[in-house]
C-alpha positions in Angstrom: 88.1 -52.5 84.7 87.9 -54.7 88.0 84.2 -55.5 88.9 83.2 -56.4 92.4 80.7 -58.1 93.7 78.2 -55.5 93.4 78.6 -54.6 89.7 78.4 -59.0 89.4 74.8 -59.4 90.8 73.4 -55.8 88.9 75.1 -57.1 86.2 73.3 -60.7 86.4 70.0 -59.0 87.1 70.1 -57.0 83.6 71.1 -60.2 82.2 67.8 -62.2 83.4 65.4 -59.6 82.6 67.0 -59.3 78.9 67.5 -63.1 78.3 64.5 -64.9 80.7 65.6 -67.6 82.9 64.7 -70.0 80.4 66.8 -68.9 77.8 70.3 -68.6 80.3 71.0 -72.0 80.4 70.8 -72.2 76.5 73.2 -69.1 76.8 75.1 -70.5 78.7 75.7 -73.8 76.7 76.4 -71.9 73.5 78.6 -69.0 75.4 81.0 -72.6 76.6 80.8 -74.3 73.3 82.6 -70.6 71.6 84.8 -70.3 74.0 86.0 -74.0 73.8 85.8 -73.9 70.0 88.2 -70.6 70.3 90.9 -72.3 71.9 90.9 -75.4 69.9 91.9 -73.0 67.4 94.2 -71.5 69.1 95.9 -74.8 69.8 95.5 -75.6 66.0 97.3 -72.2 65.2 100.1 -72.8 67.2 101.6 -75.7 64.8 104.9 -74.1 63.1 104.9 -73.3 59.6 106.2 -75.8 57.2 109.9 -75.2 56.5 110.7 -72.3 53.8 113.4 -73.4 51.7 111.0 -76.7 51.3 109.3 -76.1 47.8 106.6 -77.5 46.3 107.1 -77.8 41.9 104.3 -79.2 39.6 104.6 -79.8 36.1 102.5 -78.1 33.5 100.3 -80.6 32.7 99.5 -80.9 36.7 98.7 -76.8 36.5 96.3 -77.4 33.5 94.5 -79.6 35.3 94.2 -78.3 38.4 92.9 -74.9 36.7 90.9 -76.8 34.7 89.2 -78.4 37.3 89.1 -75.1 39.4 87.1 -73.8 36.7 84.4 -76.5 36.2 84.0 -76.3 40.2 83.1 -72.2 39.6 79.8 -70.6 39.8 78.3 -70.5 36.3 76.8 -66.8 37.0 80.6 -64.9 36.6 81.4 -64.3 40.3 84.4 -65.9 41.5 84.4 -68.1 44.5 
C-alpha cells in the first residue's frame, strides 16, 4: 500500500483531531523512543549463539543450591514464577 500525498495530510488531519495538538509532540517522543528501543534489540539479537559442543557441567551440590535458592526466591502463595 503506497500512500501519496493526499492520503498523508487526510491522514494527519484524523490524527490531530484524535490526539490534540498538545498531545503529538508527546506522541511523537514516545512513538521515536520504541522504535529506537526496537532496534537496539535487534542489534542485541544479532550476537551469535554461544558455540554448541561448549558444555556447561555443575556438580550436585551446586544443583542443590541453586534449587534451593530458586525456591526461597518463589512466591509463597503456590504459583510459580
Amino acid at each position: 500500500m503506497n500512500f501519496g500525498p493526499t492520503e498523508m495530510i487526510i491522514l494527519l488531519v484524523i490524527v490531530l483531531l484524535l490526539f490534540g495538538a498538545a498531545k503529538l509532540p508527546k506522541l511523537a517522543r514516545s512513538m521515536g523512543e520504541a522504535q529506537r528501543e526496537f532496534k537496539k534489540g535487534l542489534r542485541d539479537n544479532d550476537e551469535p549463539p554461544p558455540p554448541a559442543d561448549e558444555k556447561i557441567t555443575m556438580t550436585r551440590a551446586e544443583l542443590d543450591a541453586m534449587l534451593a535458592e530458586r525456591e526461597t526466591k518463589a512466591p509463597k502463595d503456590g504459583n510459580p514464577a
